[in-house]
N, CA, C and O atoms as CSV, one atom per row, in Angstrom:
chain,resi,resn,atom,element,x,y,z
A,1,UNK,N,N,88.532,100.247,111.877
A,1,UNK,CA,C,88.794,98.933,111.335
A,1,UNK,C,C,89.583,98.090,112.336
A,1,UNK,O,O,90.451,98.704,112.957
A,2,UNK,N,N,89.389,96.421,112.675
A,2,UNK,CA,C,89.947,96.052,113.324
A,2,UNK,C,C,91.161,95.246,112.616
A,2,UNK,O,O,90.762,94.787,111.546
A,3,UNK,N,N,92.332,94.971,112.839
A,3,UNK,CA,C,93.538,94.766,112.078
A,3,UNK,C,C,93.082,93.318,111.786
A,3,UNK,O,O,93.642,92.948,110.754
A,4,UNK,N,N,92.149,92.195,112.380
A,4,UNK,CA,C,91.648,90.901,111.980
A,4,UNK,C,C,90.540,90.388,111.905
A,4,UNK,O,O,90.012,89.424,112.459
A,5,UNK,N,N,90.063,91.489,110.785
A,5,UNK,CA,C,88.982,91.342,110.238
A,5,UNK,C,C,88.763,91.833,108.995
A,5,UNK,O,O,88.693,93.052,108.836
A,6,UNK,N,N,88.646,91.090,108.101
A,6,UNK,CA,C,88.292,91.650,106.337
A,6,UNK,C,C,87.230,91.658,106.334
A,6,UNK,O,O,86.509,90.988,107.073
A,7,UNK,N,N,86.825,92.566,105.340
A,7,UNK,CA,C,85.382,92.111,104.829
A,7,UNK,C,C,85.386,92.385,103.071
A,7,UNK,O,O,85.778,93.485,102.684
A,8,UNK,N,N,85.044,91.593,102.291
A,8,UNK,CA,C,85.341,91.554,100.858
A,8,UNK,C,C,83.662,91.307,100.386
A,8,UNK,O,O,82.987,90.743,101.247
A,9,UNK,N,N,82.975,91.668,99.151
A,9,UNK,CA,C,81.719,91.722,98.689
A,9,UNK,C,C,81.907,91.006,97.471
A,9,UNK,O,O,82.679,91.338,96.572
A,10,UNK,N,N,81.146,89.985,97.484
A,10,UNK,CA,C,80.849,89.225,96.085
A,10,UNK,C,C,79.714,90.251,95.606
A,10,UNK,O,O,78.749,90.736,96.196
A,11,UNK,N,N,80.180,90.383,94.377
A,11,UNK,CA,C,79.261,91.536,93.660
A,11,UNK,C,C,77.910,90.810,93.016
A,11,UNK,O,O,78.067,89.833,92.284
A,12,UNK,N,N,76.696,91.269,93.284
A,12,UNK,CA,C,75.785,90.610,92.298
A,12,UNK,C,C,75.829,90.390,91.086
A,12,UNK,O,O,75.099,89.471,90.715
A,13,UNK,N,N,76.257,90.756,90.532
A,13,UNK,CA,C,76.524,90.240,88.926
A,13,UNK,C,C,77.405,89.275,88.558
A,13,UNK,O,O,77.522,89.017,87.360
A,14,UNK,N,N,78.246,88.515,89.629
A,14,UNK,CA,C,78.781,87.239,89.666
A,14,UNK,C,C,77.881,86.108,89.467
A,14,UNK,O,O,78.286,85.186,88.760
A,15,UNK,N,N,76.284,86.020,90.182
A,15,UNK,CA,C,75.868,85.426,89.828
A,15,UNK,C,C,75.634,84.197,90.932
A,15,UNK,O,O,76.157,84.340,92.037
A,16,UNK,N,N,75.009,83.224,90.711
A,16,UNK,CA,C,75.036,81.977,91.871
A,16,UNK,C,C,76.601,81.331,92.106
A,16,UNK,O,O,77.281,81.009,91.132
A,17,UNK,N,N,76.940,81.225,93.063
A,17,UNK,CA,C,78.225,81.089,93.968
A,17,UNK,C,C,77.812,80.434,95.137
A,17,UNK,O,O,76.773,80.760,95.711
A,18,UNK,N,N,78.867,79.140,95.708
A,18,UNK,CA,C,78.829,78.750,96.915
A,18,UNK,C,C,78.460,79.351,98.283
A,18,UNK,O,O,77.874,78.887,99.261
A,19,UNK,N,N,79.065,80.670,97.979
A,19,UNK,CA,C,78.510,81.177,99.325
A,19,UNK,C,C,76.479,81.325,99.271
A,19,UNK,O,O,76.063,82.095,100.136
A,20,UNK,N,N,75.962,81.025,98.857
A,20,UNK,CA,C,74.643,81.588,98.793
A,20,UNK,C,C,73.689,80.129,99.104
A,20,UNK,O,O,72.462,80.075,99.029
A,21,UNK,N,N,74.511,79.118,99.427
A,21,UNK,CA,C,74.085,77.416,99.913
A,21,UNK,C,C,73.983,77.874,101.504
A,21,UNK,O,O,73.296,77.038,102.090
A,22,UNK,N,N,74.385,78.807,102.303
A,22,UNK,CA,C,74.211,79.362,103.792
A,22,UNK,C,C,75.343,79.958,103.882
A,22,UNK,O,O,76.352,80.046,103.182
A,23,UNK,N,N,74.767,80.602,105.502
A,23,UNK,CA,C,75.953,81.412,106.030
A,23,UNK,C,C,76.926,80.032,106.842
A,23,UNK,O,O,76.338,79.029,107.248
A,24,UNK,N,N,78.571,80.210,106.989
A,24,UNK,CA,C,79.450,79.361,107.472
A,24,UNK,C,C,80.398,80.564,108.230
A,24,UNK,O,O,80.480,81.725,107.830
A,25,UNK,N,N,81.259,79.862,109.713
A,25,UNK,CA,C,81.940,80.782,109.852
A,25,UNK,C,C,82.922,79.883,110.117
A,25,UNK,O,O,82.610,78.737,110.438
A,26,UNK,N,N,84.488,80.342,110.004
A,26,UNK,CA,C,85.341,79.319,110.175
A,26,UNK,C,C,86.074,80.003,111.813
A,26,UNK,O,O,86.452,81.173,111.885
A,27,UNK,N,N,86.128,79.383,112.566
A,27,UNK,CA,C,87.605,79.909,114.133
A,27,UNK,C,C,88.614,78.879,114.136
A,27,UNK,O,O,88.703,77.668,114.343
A,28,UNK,N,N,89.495,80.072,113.751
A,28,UNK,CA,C,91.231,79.530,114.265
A,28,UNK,C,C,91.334,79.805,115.867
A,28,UNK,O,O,90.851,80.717,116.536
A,29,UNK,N,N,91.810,79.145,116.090
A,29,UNK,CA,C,92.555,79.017,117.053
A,29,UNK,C,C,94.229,78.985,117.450
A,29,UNK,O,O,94.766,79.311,118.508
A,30,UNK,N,N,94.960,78.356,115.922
A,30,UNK,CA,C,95.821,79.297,115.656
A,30,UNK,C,C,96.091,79.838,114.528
A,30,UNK,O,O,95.432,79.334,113.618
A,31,UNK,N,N,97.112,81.038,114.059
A,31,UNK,CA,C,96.706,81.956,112.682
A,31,UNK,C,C,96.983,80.728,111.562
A,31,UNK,O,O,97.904,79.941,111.348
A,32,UNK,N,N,95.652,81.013,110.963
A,32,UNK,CA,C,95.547,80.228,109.478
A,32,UNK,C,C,95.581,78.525,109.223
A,32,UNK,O,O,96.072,77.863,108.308
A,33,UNK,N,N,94.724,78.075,110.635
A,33,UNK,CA,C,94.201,76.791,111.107
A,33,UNK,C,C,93.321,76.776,111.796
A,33,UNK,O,O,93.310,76.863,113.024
A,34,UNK,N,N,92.020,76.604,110.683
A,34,UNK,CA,C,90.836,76.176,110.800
A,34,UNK,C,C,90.583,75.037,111.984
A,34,UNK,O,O,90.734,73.842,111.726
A,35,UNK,N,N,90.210,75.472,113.219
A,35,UNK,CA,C,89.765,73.897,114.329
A,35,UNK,C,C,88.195,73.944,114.372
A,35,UNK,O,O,87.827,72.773,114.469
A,36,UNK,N,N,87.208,74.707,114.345
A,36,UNK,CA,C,85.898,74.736,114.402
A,36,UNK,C,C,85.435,75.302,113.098
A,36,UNK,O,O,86.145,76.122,112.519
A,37,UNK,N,N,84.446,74.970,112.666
A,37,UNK,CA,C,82.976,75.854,111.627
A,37,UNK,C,C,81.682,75.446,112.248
A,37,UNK,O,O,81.155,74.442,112.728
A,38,UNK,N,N,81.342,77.070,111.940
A,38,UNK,CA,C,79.604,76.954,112.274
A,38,UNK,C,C,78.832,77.002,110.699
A,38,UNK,O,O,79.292,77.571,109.709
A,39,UNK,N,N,77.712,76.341,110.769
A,39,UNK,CA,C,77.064,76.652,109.375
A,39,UNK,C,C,75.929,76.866,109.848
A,39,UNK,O,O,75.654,76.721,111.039
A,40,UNK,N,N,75.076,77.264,108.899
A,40,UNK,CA,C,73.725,77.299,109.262
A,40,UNK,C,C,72.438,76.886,107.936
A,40,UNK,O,O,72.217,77.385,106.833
A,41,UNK,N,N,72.117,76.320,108.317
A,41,UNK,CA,C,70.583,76.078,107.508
A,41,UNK,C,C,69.782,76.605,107.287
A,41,UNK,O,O,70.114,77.788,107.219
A,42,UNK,N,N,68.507,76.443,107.049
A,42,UNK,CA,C,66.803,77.480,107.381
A,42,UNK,C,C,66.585,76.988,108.836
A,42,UNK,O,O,65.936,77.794,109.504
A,43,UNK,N,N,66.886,76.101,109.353
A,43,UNK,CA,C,66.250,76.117,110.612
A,43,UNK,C,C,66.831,75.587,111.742
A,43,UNK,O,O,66.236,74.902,112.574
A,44,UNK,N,N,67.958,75.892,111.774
A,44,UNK,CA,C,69.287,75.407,112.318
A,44,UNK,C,C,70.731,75.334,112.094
A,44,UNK,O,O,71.226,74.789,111.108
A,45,UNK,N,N,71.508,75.994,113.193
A,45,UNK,CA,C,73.247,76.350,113.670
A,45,UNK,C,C,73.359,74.788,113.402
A,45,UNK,O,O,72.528,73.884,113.314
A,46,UNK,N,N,75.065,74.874,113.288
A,46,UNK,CA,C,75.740,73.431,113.280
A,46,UNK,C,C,76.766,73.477,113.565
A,46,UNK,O,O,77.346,73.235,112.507
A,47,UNK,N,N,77.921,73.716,114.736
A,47,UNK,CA,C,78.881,73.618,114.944
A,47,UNK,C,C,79.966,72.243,114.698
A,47,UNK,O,O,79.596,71.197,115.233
A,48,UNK,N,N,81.034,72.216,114.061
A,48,UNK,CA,C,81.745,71.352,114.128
A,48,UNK,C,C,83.244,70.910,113.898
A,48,UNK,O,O,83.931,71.357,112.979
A,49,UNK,N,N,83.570,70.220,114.590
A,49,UNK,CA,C,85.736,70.044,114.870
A,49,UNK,C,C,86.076,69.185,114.151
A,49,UNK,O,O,87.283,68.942,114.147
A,50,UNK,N,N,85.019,68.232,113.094
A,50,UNK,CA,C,85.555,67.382,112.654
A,50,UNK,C,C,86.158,67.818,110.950
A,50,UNK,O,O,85.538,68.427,110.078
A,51,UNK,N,N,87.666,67.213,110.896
A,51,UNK,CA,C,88.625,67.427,110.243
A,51,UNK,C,C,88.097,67.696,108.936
A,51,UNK,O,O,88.327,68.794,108.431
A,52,UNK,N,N,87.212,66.573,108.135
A,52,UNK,CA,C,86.815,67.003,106.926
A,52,UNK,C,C,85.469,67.981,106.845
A,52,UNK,O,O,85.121,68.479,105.775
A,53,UNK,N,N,85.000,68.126,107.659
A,53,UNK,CA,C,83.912,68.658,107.356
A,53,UNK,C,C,84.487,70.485,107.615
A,53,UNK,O,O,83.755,71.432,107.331
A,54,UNK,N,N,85.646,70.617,108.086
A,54,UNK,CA,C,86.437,71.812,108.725
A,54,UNK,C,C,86.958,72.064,106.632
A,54,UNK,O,O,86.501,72.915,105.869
A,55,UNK,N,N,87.991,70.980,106.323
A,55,UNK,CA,C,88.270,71.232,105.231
A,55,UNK,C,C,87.436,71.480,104.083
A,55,UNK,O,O,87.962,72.263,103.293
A,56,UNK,N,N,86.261,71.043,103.732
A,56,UNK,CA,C,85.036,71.083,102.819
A,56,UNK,C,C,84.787,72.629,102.659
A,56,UNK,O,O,84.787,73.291,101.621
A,57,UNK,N,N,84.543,73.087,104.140
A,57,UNK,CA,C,84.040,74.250,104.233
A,57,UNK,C,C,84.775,75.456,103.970
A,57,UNK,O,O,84.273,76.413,103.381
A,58,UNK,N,N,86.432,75.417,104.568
A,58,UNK,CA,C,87.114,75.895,104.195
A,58,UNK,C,C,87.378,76.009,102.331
A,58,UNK,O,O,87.801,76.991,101.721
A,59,UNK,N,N,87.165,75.311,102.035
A,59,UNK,CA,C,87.272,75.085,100.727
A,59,UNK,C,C,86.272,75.994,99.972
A,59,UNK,O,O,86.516,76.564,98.909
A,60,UNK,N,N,85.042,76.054,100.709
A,60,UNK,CA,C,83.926,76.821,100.268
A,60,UNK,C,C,84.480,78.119,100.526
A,60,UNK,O,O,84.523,78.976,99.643
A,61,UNK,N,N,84.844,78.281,101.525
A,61,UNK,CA,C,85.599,80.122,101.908
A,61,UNK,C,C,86.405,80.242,100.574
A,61,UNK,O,O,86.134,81.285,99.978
A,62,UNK,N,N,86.943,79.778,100.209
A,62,UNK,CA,C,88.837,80.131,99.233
A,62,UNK,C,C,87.877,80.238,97.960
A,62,UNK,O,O,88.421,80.982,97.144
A,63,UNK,N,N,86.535,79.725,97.446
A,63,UNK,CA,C,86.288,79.565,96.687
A,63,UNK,C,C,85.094,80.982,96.347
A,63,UNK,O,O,85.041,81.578,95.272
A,64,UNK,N,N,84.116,81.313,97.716
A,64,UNK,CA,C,83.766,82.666,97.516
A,64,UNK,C,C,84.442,83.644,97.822
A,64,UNK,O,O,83.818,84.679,97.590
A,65,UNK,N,N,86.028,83.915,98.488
A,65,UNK,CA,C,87.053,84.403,98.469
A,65,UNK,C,C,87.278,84.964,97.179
A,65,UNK,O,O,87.349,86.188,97.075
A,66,UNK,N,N,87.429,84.053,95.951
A,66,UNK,CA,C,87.945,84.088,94.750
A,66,UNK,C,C,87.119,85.485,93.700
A,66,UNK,O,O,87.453,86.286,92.826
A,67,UNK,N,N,85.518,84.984,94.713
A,67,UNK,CA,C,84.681,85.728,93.514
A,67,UNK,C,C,84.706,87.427,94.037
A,67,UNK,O,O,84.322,88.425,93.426
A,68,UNK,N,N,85.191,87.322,95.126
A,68,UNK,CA,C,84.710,89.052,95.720
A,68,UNK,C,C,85.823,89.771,95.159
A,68,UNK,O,O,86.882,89.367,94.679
A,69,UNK,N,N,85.224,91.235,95.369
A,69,UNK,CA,C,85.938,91.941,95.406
A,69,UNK,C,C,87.339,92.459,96.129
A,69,UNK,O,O,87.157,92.695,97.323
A,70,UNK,N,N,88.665,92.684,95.681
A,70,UNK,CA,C,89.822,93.074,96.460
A,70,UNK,C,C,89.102,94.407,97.517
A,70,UNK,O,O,88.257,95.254,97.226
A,71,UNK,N,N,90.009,94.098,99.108
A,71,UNK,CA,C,89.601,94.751,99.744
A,71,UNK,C,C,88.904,96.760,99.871
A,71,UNK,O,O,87.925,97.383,100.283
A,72,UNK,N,N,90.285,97.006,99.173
A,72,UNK,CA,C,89.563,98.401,98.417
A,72,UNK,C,C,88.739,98.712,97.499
A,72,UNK,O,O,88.114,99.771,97.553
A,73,UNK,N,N,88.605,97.867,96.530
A,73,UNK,CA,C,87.232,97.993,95.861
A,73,UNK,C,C,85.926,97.538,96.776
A,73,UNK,O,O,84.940,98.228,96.516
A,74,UNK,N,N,85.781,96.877,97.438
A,74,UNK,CA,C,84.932,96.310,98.349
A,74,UNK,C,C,84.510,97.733,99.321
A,74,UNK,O,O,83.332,98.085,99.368
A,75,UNK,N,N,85.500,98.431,100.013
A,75,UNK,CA,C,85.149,99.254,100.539
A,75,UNK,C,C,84.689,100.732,99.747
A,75,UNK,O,O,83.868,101.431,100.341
A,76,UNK,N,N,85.216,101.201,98.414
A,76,UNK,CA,C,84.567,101.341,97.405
A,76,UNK,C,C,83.176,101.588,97.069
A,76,UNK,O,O,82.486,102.599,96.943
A,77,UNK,N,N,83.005,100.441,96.973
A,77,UNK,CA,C,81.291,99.588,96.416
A,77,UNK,C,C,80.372,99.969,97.805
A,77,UNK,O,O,79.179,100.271,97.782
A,78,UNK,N,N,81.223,99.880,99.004
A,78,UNK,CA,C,79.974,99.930,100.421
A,78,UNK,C,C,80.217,101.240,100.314
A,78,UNK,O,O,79.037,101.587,100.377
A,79,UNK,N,N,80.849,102.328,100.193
A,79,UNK,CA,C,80.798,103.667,100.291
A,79,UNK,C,C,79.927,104.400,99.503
A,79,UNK,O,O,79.303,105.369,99.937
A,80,UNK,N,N,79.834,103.885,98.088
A,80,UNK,CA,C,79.146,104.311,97.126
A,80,UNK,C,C,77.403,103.818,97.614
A,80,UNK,O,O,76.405,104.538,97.621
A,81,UNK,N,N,77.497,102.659,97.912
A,81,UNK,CA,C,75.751,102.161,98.530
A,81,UNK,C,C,75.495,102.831,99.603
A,81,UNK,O,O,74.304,102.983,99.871
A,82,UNK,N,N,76.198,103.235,100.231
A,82,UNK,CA,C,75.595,103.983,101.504
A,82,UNK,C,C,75.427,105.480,100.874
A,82,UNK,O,O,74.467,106.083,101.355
A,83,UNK,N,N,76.216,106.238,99.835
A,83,UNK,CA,C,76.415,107.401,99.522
A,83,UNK,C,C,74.991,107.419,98.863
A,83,UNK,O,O,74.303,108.437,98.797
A,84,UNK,N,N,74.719,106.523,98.513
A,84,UNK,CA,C,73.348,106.723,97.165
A,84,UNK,C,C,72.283,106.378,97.875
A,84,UNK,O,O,71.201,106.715,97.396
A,85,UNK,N,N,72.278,105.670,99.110
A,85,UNK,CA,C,71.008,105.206,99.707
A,85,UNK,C,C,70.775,105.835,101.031
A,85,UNK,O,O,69.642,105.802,101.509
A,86,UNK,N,N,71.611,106.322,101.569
A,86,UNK,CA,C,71.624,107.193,102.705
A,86,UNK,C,C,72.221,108.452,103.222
A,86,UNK,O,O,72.296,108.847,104.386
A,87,UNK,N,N,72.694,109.085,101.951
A,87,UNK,CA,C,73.239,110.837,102.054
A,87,UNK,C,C,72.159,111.336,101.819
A,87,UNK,O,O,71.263,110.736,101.225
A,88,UNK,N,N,72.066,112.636,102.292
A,88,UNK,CA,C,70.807,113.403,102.648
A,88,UNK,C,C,70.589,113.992,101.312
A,88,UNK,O,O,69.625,114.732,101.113
């Protein structure tokens, strides 16, 4: 595990959620200030520095943030899918 990097699972049975409008990635540059997001479309990346469109998106993070799972259940849930779909 790397010490700055989470990974948390919105469970399917949550249902339709913001995150599922595309993939977005947010880079700090410093801890816990958003200066760039990438998004993506069906047929096209979108990088961008501008202030609101940084906050919008961020907003979208805190909000599929909300729906996932806490980090140990998350790792949990991927242990159990790999246990059932790929133990011998």
């Amino acid at each position: 595990m790397q010490p700055n990097i989470s990974l948390h699972v919105v469970p399917a049975g949550i249902g339709a959620h913001t995150g599922l409008l595309g993939a977005f990635a947010l880079a700090d540059i410093e801890e816990g200030i958003p200066r760039v997001v990438y998004m993506e479309n069906p047929d096209q990346g979108l990088t961008s520095g501008t202030p609101s469109v940084i906050s919008k998106i961020a907003g979208m993070f805190e909000r599929v943030r909300s729906e996932a799972l806490p980090r140990g259940a998350t790792h949990d849930l991927i242990r159990k899918a790999v246990s059932e779909r790929w133990a011998p």
